[in-house]
ZAFI-301995 format. One record per residue (C-alpha): residue in three letters; x, y negated, z negated. Coordinates in steps of 0.2 Angstrom, whole numbers, plus 2048, in hexadecimal, padded with zeros to 3 digits. Example, Ala and Ser with C-alpha at 12.3 -4.5 7.8 and 13.67 -1.06 7.14 Angstrom:
2
ALA83E8167D9
SER8448057DC
END
This chain:
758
UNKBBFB569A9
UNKBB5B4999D
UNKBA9B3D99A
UNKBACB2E991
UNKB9BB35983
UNKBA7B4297F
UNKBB5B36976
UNKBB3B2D964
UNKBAAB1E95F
UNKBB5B1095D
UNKBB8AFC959
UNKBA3AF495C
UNKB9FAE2961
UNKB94AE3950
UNKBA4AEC947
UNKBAFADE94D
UNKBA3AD1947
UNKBA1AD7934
UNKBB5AD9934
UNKBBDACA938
UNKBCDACE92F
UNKBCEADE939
UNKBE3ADC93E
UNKBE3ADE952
UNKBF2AE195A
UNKBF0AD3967
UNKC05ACE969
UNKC0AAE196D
UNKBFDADD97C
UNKC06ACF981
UNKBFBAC0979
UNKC01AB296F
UNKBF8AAB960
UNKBF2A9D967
UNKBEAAAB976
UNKBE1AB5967
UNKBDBAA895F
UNKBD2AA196F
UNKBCAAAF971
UNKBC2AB0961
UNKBBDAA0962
UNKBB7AA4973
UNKBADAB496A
UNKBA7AAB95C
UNKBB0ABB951
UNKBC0AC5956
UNKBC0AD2965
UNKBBDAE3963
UNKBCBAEE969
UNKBC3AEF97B
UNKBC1ADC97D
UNKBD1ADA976
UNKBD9AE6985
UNKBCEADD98F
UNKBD4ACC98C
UNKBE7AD298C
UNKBE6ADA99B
UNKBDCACC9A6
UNKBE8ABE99D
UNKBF8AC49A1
UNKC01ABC9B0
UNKBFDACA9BB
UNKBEBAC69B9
UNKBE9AB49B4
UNKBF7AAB9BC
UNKBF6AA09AC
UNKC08A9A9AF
UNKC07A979C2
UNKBF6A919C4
UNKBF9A809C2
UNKC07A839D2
UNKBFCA8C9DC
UNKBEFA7F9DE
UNKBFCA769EA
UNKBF5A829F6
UNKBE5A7D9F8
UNKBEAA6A9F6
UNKBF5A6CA06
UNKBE9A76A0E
UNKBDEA6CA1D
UNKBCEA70A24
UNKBD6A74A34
UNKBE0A82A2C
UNKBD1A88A20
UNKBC7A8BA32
UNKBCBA9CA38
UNKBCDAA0A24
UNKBBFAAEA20
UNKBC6AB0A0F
UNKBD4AA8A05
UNKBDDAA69F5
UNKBD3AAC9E7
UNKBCCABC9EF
UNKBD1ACC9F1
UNKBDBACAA01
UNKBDBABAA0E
UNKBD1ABEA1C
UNKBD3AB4A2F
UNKBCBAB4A3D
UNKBD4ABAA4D
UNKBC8AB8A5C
UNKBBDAC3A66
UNKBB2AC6A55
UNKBC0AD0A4C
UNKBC7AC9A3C
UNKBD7ACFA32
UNKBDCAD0A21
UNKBEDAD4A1A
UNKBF7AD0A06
UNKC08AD3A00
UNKC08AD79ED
UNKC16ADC9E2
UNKC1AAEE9D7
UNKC2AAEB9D2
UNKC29AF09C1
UNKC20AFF9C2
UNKC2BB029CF
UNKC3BB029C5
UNKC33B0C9B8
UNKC2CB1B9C3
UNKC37B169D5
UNKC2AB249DE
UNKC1AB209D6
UNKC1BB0E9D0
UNKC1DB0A9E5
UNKC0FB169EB
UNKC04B0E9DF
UNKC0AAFD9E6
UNKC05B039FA
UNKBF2B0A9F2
UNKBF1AFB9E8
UNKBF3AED9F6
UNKBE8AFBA02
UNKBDAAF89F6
UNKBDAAE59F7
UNKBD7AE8A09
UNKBCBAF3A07
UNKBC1AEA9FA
UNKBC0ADAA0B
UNKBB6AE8A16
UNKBC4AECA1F
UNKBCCAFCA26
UNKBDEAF9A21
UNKBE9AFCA32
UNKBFBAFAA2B
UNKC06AF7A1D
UNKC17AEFA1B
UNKC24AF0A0A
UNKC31AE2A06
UNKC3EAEA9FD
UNKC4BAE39F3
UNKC59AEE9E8
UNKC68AEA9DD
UNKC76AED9E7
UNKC78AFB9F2
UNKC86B069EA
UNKC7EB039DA
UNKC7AB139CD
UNKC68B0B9CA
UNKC66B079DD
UNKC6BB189E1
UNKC5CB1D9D2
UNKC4EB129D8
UNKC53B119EB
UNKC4EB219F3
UNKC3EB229E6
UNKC36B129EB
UNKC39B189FE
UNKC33B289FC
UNKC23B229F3
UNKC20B139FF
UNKC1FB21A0C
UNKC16B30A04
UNKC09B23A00
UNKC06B1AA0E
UNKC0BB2AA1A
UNKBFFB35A13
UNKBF0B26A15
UNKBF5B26A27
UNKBF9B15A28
UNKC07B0DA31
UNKC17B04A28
UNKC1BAF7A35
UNKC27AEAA2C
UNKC2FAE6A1C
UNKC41AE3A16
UNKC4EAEDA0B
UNKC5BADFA04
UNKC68AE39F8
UNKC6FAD69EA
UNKC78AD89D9
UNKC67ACC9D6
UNKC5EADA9D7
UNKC64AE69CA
UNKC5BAEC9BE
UNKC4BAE39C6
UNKC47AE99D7
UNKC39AE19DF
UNKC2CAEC9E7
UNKC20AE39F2
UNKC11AEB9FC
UNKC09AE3A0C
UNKBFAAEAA13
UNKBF0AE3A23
UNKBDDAE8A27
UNKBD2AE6A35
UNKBBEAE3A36
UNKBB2ADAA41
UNKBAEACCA37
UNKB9CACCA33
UNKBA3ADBA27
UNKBACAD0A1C
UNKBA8AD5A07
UNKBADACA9F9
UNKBAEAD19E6
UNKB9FACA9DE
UNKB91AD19D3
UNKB80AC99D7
UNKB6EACF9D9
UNKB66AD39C7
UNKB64AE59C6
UNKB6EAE99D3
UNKB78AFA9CC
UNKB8DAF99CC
UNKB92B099D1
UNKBA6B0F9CD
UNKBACB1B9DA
UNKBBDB249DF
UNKBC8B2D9D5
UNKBC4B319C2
UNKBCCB259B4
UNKBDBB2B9AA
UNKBE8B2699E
UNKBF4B239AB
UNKBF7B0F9B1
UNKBF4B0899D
UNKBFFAFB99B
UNKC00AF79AD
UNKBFFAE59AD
UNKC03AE5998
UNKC07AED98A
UNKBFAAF8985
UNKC01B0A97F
UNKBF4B1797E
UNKBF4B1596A
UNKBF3B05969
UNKBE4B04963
UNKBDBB10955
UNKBE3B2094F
UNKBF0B2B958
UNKBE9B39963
UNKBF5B45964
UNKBF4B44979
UNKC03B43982
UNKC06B32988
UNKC06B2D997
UNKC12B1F9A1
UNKC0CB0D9A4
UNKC10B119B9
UNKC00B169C2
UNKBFFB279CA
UNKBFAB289DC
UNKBF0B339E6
UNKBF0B2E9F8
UNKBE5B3D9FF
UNKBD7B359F2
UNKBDAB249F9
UNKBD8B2AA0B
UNKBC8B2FA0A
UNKBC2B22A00
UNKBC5B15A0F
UNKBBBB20A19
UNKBAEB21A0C
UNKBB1B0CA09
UNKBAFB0AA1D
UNKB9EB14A1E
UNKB95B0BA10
UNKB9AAFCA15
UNKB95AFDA26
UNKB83B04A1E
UNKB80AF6A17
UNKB81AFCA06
UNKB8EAF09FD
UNKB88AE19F5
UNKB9AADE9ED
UNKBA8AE99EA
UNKBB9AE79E1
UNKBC9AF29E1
UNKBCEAF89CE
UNKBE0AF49D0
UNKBE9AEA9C1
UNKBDEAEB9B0
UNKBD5AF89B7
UNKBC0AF89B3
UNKBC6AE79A8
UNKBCAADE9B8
UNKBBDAE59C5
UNKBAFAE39B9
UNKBB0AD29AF
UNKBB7AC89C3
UNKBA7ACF9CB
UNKB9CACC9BC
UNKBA6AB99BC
UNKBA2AB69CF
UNKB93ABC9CE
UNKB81AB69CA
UNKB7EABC9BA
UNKB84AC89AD
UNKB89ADA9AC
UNKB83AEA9A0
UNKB91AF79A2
UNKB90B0999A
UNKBA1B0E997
UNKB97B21994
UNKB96B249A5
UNKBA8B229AC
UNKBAFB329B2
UNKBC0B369A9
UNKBCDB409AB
UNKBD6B4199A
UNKBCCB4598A
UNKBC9B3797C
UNKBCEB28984
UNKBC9B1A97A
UNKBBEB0A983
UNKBCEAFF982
UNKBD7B0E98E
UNKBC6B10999
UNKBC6AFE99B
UNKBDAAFA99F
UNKBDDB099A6
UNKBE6B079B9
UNKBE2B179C1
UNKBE3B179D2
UNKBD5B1B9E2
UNKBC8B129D8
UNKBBAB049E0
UNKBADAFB9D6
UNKB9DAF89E1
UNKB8CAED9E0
UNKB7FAF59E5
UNKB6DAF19E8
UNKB5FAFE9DF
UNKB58B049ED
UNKB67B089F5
UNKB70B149E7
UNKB69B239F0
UNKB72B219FF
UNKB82B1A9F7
UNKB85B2B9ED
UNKB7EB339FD
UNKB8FB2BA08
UNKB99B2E9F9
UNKB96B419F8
UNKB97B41A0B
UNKBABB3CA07
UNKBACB479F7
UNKBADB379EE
UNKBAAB359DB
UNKB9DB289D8
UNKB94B239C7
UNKB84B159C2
UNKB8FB0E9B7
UNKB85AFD9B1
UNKB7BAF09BA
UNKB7AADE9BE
UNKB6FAD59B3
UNKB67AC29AE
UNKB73ABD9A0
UNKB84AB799E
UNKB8FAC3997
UNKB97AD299A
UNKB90ADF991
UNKB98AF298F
UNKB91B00982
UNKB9BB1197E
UNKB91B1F973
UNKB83B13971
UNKB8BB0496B
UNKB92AF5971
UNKBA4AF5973
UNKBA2AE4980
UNKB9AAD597E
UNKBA3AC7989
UNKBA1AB7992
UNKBA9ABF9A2
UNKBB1AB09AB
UNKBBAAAB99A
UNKBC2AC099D
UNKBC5ABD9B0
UNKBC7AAA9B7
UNKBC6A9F9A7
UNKBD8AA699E
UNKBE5A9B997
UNKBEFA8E9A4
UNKC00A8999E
UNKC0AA7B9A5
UNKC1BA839A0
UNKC2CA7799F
UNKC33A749B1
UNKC45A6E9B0
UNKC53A6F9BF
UNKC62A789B5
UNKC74A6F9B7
UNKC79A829BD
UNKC70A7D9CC
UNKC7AA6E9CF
UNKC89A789CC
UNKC82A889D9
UNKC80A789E6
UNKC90A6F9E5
UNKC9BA829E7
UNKC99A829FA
UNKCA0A8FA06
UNKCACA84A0F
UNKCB8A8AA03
UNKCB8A9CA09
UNKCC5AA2A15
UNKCBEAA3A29
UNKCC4AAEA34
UNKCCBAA8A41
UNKCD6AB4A4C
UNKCCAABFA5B
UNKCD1ACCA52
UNKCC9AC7A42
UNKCBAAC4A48
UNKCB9AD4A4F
UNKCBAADCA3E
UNKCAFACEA37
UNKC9EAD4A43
UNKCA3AE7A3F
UNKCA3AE5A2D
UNKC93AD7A2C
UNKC8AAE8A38
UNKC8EAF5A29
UNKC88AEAA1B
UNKC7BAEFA12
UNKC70AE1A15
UNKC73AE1A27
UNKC77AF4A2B
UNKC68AFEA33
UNKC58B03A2A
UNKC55B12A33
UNKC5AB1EA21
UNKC48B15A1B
UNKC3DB11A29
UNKC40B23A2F
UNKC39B27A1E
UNKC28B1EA23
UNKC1BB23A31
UNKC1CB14A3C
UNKC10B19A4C
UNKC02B25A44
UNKBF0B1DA4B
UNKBF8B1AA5B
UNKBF5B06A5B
UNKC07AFFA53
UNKC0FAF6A62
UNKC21AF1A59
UNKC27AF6A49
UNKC38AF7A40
UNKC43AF3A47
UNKC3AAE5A4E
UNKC39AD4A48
UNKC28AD6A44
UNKC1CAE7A44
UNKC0EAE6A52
UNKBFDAEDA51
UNKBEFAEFA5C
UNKBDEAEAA56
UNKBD3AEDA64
UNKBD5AFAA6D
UNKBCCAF2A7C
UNKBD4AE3A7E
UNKBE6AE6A77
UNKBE2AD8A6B
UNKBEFAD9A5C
UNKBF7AD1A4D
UNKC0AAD0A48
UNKC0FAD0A36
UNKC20ACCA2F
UNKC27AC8A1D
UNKC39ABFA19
UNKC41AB7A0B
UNKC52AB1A0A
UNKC54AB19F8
UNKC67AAC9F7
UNKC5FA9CA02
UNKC51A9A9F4
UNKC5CA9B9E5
UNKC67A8B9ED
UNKC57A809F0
UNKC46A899ED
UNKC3DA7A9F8
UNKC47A7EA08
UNKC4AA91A01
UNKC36A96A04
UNKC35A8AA15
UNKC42A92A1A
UNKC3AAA3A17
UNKC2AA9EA1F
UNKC32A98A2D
UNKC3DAA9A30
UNKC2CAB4A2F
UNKC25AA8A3A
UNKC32AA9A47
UNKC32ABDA47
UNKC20ABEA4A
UNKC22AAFA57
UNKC30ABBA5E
UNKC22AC8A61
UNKC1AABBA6B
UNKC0DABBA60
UNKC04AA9A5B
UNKC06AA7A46
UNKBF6AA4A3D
UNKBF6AA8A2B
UNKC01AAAA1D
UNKC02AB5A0D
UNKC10AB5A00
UNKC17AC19EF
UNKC1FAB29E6
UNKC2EABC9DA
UNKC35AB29CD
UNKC3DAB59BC
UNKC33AB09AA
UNKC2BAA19AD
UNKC31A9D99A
UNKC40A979A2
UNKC3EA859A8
UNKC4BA879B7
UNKC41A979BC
UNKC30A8E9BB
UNKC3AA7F9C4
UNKC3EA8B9D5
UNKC2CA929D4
UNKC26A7F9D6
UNKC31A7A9E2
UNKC2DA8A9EB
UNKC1CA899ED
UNKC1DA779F1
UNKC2AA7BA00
UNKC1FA8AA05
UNKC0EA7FA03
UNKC16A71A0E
UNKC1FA7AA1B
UNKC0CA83A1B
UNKC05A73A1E
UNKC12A6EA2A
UNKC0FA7CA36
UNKBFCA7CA33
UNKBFCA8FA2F
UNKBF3A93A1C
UNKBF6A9BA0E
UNKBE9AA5A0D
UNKBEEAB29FD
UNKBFBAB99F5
UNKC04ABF9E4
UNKC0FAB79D5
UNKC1AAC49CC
UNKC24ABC9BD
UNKC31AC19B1
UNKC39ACC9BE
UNKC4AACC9B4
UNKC56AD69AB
UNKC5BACF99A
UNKC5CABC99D
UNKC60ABE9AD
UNKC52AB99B9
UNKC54AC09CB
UNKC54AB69DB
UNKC47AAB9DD
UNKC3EAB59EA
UNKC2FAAF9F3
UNKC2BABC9FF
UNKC21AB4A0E
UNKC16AC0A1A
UNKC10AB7A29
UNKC01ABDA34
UNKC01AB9A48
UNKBF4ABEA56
UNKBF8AC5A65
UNKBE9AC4A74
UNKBF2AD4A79
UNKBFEADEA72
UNKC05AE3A86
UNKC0DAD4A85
UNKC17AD4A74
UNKC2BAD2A76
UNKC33ADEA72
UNKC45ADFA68
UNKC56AE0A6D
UNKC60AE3A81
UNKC54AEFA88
UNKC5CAEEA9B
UNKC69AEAAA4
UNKC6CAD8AAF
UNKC62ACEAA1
UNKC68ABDA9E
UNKC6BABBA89
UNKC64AA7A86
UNKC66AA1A72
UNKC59A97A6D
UNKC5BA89A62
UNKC68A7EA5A
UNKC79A87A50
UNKC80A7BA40
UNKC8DA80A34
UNKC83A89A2A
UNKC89A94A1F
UNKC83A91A0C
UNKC77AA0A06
UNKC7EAABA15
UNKC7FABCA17
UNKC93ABAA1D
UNKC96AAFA0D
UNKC8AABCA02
UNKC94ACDA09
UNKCA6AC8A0E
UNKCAAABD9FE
UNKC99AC09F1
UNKC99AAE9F3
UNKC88AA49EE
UNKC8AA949EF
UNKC87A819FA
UNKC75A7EA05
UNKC6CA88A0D
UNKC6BA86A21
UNKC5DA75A23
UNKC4DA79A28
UNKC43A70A37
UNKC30A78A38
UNKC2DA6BA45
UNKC3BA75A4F
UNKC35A85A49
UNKC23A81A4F
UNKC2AA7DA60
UNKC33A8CA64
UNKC26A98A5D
UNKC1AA90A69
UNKC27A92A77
UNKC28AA4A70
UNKC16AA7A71
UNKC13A9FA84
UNKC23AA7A89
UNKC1BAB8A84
UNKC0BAB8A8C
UNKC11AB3A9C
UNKC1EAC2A9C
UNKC2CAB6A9D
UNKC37AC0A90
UNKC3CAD1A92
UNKC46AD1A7D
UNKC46AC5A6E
UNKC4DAC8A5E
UNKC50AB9A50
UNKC60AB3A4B
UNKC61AB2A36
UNKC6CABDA2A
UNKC7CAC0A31
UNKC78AB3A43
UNKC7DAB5A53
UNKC8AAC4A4D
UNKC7CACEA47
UNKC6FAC9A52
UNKC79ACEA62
UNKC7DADFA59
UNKC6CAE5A57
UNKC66ADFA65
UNKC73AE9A70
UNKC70AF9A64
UNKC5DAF6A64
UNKC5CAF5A74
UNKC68B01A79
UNKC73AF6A87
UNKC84AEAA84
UNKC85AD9A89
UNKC92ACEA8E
UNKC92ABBA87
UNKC99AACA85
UNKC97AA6A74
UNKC92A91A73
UNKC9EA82A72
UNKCA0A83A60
UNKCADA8CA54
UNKCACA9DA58
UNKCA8AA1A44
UNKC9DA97A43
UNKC94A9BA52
UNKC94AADA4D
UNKC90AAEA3B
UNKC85A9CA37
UNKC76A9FA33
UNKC6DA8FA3A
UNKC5AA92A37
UNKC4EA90A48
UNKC56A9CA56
UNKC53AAAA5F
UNKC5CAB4A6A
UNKC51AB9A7B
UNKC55AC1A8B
UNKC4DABDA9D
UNKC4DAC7AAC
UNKC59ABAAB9
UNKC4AAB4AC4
UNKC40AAEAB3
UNKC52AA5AAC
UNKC4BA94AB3
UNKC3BA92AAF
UNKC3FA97A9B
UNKC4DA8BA9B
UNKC40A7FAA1
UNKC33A84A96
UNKC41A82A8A
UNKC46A6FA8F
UNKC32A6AA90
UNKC2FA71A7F
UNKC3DA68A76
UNKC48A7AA72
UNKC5CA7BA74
UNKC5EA89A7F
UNKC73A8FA83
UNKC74A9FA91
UNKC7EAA9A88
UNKC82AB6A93
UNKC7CAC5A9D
UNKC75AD8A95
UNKC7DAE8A9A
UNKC8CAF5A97
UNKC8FAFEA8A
UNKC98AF1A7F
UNKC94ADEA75
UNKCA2AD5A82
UNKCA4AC5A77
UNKCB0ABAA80
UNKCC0AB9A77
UNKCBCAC6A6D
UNKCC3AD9A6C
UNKCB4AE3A74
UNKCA6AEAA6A
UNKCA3AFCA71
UNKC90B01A6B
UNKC96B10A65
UNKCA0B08A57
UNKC91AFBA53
UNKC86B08A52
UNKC92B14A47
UNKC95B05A3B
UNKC82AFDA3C
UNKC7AB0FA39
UNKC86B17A2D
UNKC84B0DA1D
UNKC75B12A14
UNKC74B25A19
UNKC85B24A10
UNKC80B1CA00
UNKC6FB259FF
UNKC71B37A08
END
């Protein structure tokens, strides 16, 4: 092990100052000229090598946002003051925090990993879990749970089969060995995907509210304290191009990969260690090192702080001999924190962090200028105005243009496919839609992830939404779920992302839960293409609105770009992740036909809707026509049905129709639940009534003396409710259909990915 006095002097503010020729390598880093030469003007003189790195890493889009910035505002300019109300925290921080009654709060944030994660499959989504724990962690809380939406190429794919069984295993290593819950998340397959897979991470903490902490350096003389694992090569070039040679001479050291290595043990105890100080009272402000590394954490909390910042680059603790300050400072390695502390209270800082076994160094300290200053060997290798490093980066307003393709992707509708018609058919048709990939069970990967350890998760996969406890003394709870119908996005990106915030709000409703707040990993391809930056606008509009609509905020989230292979951009994929409250976790529904002599009620209106669908999507590889229409007047009503239903125990299952419809919903919920059901399927074509996938429906069962009052509730509340039919046996009885025994559902629904992944 190292210290950072130990390496070579390097590129100096003054240096940098009597050289202005000095050629820099600023496009490898991913800047453009125009970037570079605002930065010198900014500087009055070029960068140095770490200001350089600095500015690279903190403008790229990762960081800066510079090409959706001008988008995102729309969430705060749909954003009332009814919905801002129970907000602690919102866009902007490190996580959106919400109030949840009783004097608890919550905070929770989806991000994205996905290239990392295509890189090094095991690594690049461990690092993704510990990354988005961190952000938690950094709000005061003690994260509770996690969640992953997954999304592959397709599933007999040679890259699949490469990436797949990494990302899984590294998604529950991580978060297994933290001892934290995986409630929910997704695993979708689509040739979209290939090449690209998109790795997103959701974490959800708890803490009483007067705990809250925000990432800000203020209080002159106030001492900023880095502490957690040391700092290595590994992680450069996380969030851009920044090879370990970039800049001086080549060291002979063995390079290291851009993907982040992980230690989960580390991170486990620097929660505990987090937790304790910060219920000391010994946090001013605190900041995760996540992407850009010491870059990020110490230029955004000198820029919301105060006043300026003196760092000494001398005293980090390393891990790998003759790093260079552009590696110290863009360096990603992981289980690190960057603390504020007051003088008087250093003693018992380090005091709590050897308590934990917890690497802690006085790097610098908060002082009465306006720039961020950082030394190394004696001289000044920093000398910045920090918020032109962390908030004041370039904001583009690239070319939006609706391509004629889409035009063309619109008009080629999936009337044109062949139905089945024949019982027989249709037989065949719910057998094969139960084995796809995209509908088959996810046992092979949630088995792989520790769903129940602390003893609080209510409902998990392969519930609609993952349940879990809060308090302990009253029940109180929250219910978290995350959707996107990417196919429906990619055929209009306004309805495509309503339409995903209303699914994630329908399966926490189905929980019984009350929806409350909203986080979101917007996945797009290079927002150099117009059409690609065309569906991120539309998007976040349709998201903002249907936000807006339902009175539920935004209050955080994540824009990955150029997710794409080649030119091809992957789907547009807006992942939303919606937080409901529960008063008592007793009363959450649970999934599927649990009993016998339950009546089977669908809830909600069925359309021939099949554009987008998963029928369309696995029998024909068809993409084409509209997706289903989206009411979040509709959707509003029935997840307040839902959520009174629940707490007076009317409802004894509920499981949401959406990929695959009635067909699919009827499978799992007889193979969930363990019991057959016999129904009668509504006045409609029988394909259609199967296999549409009309949003705003839910499938829920009620013991035979309740049937009245929820078809009551039903009328009163403005809902289409149709009695399907009656739980029990051991077969789906579909009338006019061949029988369904469960053992063949459950051999076709089960046996698909153990098949294609061992």
């Amino acid at each position: 092990m190292t210290s950072a006095a130990t390496a070579p002097s390097t590129d100096t503010v003054q240096h940098a100052a009597a050289s202005p020729e000095h050629p820099q390598p600023y496009r490898e880093l991913g800047l453009k000229d125009d970037e570079y030469a605002r930065i010198r003007e900014i500087l009055g003189r070029r960068p140095t090598d770490a200001e350089l790195a600095m500015y690279a890493v903190m403008w790229s889009e990762h960081c800066s946002y510079k090409s959706s910035k001008v988008h995102l505002a729309y969430f705060g300019e749909t954003t009332t003051d009814a919905m801002r109300e129970r907000m602690l925290a919102g866009i902007g921080e490190n996580a959106g925090v919400v109030e949840i009654g009783d004097g608890w709060a919550v905070t929770f944030k989806v991000e994205s990993h996905n290239h990392p994660s295509y890189v090094e499959p095991y690594q690049g989504a461990a690092t993704g879990v510990g990354g988005i724990v961190r952000d938690i962690m950094a709000m005061g809380a003690r994260p509770v749970a996690v969640a992953d939406p997954l999304r592959f190429g397709p599933a007999d794919a040679p890259d699949t089969a490469r990436v797949l069984p990494g990302v899984v295993a590294g998604v529950g290593g991580y978060g297994n060995s933290l001892g934290l819950p995986n409630i929910g998340g997704e695993v979708v397959f689509d040739t979209g995907y290939l090449g690209n897979p998109l790795v997103n991470a959701l974490c959800v903490g708890a803490m009483r509210t007067e705990d809250l902490h925000l990432a800000f350096a203020s209080g002159v003389g106030n001492k900023i304290i880095l502490f957690g694992a040391r700092t290595g090569l590994d992680g450069i070039g996380g969030v851009s191009v920044l090879a370990s040679e970039t800049f001086g001479e080549e060291t002979g050291r063995k390079k290291l990969p851009s993907v982040q290595v992980g230690d989960p043990f580390t991170e486990k105890v620097l929660i505990e260690c987090c937790l304790e100080l910060f219920h000391a009272g010994l946090v001013v402000g605190i900041q995760d090192l996540g992407g850009a590394g010491l870059a990020c954490a110490t230029s955004e909390l000198a820029s919301a702080g105060d006043g300026g910042m003196h760092v000494d680059l001398d005293a980090v603790q390393l891990r790998a001999s003759g790093m260079t300050p552009a590696e110290i400072l863009s360096s990603e390695s992981q289980e690190r924190m960057c603390a504020v502390v007051r003088p008087e209270d250093v003693d018992a800082f380090m005091a709590v962090c050897r308590k934990w076994d917890t690497l802690a160094t006085v790097i610098g300290e908060v002082t009465d200028g306006e720039r961020l200053v950082i030394d190394w060997h004696g001289e000044t290798v920093v000398d910045v105005p920090p918020r032109t490093v962390a908030h004041e980066g370039p904001v583009y307003r690239r070319p939006v243009a609706r391509s004629d393709r889409q035009d063309q992707l619109v008009a080629d509708t999936p009337d044109r496919l062949p139905r089945p018609a024949a019982p027989s058919e249709l037989h065949a048709e719910v057998l094969r839609m139960a084995a796809s990939p995209n509908l088959c069970s996810r046992a092979w990967v949630t088995d792989q992830y520790d769903r129940y350890v602390r003893g609080n998760t209510a409902s998990a996969q392969p519930a609609d939404a993952g349940v879990v406890r809060i308090d302990e003394s009253t029940g109180r709870g929250v219910a978290v779920a995350t959707d996107c119908n990417a196919r429906f996005v990619a055929l209009d990106p306004y309805a495509g992302a309503q339409l995903a915030l209303a699914e994630a709000v329908r399966n926490v409703a189905t929980s019984g839960a009350v929806p409350l707040a909203v986080t979101n990993c917007l996945n797009f391809g290079s927002p150099e293409d117009p059409h690609v930056m065309w569906q991120f606008q539309q998007a976040v509009r349709g998201l903002a609105d249907g936000c807006a609509q339902l009175g539920i905020p935004v209050t955080g989230g994540n824009v990955s770009f150029y997710n794409q292979t080649g030119e091809r951009p992957i789907l547009p994929t807006p992942v939303v992740g919606v937080l409901g409250v529960l008063e008592d976790v007793a009363t959450r529904v649970p999934s599927g036909f649990r009993r016998d002599g339950d009546t089977v009620v669908l809830l909600g209106d069925t359309r021939d809707e099949l554009g987008g669908s998963e029928w369309a999507h696995v029998v024909h590889g068809h993409l084409g026509g509209r997706p289903p229409v989206v009411d979040l007047a509709a959707e509003a009503r029935l997840a307040a049905l839902l959520a009174r239903a629940a707490a007076d125990r009317l409802l004894t299952g509920s499981h949401d129709l959406s990929d695959g419809g009635l067909a699919q919903a009827l499978v799992e919920s007889c193979l969930v639940g363990g019991h057959g059901a016999a129904v009668v399927l509504p006045p409609l074509d029988p394909f259609v009534a199967l296999f549409s996938e009309s949003a705003g429906r839910v499938l829920v069962t009620v013991a035979a003396d309740k049937v009245d009052e929820v078809l009551s509730r039903a009328r009163d509340a403005g809902v289409p409710a149709t009695v399907l039919g009656t739980t029990g046996g051991a077969a789906l009885a579909v009338e006019g259909l061949p029988e369904l025994p469960l053992a063949a559902l459950r051999s076709a629904w089960e046996g698909t990915l153990p098949a294609l992944f061992g």
